[in-house]
C-alpha positions in Angstrom: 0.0 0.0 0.0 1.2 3.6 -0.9 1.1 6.2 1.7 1.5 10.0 0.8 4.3 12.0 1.8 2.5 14.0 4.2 0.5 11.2 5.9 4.1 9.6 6.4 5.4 13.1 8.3 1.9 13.8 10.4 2.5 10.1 11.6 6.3 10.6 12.4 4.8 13.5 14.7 1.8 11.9 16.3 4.8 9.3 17.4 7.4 11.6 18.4 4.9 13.2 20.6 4.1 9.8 21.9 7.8 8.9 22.4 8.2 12.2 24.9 5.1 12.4 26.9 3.8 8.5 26.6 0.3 9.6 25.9 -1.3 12.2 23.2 -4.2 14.2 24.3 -7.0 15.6 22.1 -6.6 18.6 23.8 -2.9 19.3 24.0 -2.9 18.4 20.3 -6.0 18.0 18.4 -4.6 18.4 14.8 -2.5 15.1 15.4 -5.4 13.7 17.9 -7.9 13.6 15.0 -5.5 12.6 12.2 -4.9 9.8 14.3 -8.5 8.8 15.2 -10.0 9.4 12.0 -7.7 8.8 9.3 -6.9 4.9 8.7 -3.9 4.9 7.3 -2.2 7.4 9.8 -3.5 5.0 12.6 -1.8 2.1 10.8 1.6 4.1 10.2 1.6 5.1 13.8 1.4 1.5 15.0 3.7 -0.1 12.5 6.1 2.5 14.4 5.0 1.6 17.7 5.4 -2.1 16.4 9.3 -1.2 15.5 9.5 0.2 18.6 8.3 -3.0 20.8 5.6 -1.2 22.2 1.9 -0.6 21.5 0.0 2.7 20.6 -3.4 2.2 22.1 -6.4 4.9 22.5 -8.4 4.3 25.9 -11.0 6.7 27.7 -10.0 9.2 24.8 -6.2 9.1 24.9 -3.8 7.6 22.7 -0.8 6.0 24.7 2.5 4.1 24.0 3.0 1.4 26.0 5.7 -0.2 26.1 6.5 -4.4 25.5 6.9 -6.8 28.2 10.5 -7.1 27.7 11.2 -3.4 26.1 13.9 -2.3 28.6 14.6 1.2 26.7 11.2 2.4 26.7 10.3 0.8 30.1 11.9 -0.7 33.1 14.1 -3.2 33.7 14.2 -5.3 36.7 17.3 -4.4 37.4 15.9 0.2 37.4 12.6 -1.3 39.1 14.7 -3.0 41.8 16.7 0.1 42.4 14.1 2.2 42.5 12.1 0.7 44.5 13.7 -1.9 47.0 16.7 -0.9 49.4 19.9 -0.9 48.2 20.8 -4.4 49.3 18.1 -5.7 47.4 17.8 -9.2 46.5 15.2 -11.2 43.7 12.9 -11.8 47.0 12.6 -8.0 47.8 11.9 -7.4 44.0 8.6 -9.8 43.8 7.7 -8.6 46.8 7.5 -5.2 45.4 5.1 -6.7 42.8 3.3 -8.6 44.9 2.6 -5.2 46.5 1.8 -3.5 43.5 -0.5 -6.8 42.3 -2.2 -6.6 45.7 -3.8 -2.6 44.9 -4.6 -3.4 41.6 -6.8 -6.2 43.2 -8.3 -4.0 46.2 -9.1 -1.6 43.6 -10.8 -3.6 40.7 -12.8 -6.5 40.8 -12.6 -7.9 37.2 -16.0 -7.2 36.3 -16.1 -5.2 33.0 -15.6 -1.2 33.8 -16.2 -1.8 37.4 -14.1 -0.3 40.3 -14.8 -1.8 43.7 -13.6 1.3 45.4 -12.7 5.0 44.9 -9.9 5.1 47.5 -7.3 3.3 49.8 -5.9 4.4 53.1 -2.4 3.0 53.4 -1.9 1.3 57.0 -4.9 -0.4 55.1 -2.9 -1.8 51.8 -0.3 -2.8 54.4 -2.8 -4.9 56.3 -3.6 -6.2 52.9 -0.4 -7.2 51.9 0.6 -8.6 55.6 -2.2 -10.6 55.6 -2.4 -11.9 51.4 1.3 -12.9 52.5 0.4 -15.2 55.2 -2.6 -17.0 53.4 -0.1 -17.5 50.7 2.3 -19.5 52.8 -0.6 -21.4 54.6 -2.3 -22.5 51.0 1.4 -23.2 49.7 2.5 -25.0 52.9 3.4 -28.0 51.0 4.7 -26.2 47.8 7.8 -24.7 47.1 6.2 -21.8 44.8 2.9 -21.2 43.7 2.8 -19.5 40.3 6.1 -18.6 40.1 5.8 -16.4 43.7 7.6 -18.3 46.6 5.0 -16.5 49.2 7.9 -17.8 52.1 10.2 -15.6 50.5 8.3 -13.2 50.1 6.8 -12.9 53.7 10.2 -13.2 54.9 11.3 -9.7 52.9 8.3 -7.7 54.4 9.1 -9.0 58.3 12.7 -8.1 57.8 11.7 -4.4 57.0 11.2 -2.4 60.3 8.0 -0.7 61.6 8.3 2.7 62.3 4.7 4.8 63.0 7.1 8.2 62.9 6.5 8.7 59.1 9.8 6.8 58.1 10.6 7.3 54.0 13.5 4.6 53.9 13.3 1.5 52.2 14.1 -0.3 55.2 11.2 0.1 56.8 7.9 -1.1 55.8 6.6 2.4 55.9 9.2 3.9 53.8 8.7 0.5 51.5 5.4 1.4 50.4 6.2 5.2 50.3 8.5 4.4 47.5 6.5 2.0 45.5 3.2 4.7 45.8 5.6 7.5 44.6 6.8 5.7 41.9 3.2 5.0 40.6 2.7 8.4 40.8 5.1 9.3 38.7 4.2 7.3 36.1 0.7 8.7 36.2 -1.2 5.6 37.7 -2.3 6.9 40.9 -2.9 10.0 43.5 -1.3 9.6 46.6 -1.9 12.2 48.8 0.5 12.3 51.6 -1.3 14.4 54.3 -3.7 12.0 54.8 -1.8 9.0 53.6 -4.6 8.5 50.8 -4.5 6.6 47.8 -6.6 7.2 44.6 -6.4 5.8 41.1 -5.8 8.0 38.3 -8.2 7.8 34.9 -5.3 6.4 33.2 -4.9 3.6 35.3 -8.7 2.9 35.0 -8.5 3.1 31.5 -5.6 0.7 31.3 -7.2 -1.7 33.8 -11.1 -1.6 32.0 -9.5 -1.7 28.6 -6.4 -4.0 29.2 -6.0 -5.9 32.6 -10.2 -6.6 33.3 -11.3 -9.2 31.3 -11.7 -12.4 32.7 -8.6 -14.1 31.3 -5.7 -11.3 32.8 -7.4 -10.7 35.7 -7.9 -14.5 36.9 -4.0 -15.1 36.3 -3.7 -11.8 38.8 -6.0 -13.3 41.2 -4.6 -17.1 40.9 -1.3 -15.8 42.0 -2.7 -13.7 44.3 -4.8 -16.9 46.0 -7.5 -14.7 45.8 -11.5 -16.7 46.0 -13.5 -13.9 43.6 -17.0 -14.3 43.3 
């Protein structure tokens, strides 16, 4: 197929713009909003580059993102930049899934695999860390007699998160279980996934994250791997 000059360009644009903010906007740029949305062909040269790229370009809830690949270490994460960033400085593989298994436990306190549905509109943290203390401790009692269960060894896990401290003073460093979760919920701010308001030690998912999650993550398939992992009985 033959694709004019200037379809070519307004597509090398609509990507570039992807490539520096991760997401296009109708209103920030409507011109290259709407060529992507209503012109075919764009649409298809946008996502060949996206393909070149090892990502996806996907529009949810009105937005056009680039998401990066599973294993697309230049446009994402590593394990090795998640582990750094999020995990003390000694960190080892154990403290790595646990950070996951963190990060897995709000997505399933927030979403209940049902379609568009959202079970709730907040999270207060001493609440996730309840959550994950006790999703930790029902995964070693169901895997008693396993070594791992999905690829998590929940022992190894549970044993990371009782070797980080307690500290009720407000404590931001990764050796504590406070400062733990401070890091995690900062680095998901960042990247645009949720609010967490610090004052009140609130927690709120962002409409790109709910976008993501209705579109991506909540149909039956992805979220039942989530919640098998998890151990989690969903009705």
């Amino acid at each position: 197929m033959a694709y004019e000059f200037s379809d070519i360009r307004t597509s090398q644009e609509i990507f570039y713009h992807l490539l520096m903010k991760r997401e296009l906007r109708e209103e920030d740029e409507p011109y290259l909003y709407q060529a992507y949305t209503e012109q075919e062909q764009i649409q298809n040269l946008v996502k060949s580059q996206g393909d070149a790229a090892e990502s996806f370009v996907e529009r949810y809830g009105g937005v056009i993102y680039l998401i990066p690949k599973e294993d697309n270490n230049f446009l994402g994460f590593s394990k090795n930049q998640l582990k750094q960033a999020l995990c003390k400085s000694t960190a080892t593989d154990k403290d790595y899934y646990l950070s996951q298994f963190v990060i897995l436990t709000l997505l399933v306190e927030f979403y209940d695999g049902q379609g568009s549905s959202k079970a709730r509109e907040y999270m207060k943290v001493g609440e996730l860390q309840n959550c994950i203390s006790e999703r930790l401790k029902e995964g070693c009692e169901r895997a008693k007699d396993e070594e791992e269960r999905e690829g998590l060894a929940f022992s190894n896990m549970l044993e990371a998160y009782e070797a980080l401290r307690s500290d009720d003073r407000g404590s931001k460093a990764k050796t504590t279980k406070e400062g733990f979760l401070y890091h995690i919920l900062n680095f998901l701010e960042k990247q645009g996934l949720i609010d967490f308001v610090e004052e009140d030690e609130m927690i709120k998912t962002t409409k790109k994250l709910d976008s993501f999650m209705d579109w991506n993550l909540l149909n039956q398939n992805q979220f039942q791997r989530v919640l098998k992992v998890l151990g989690v009985e969903h009705e």
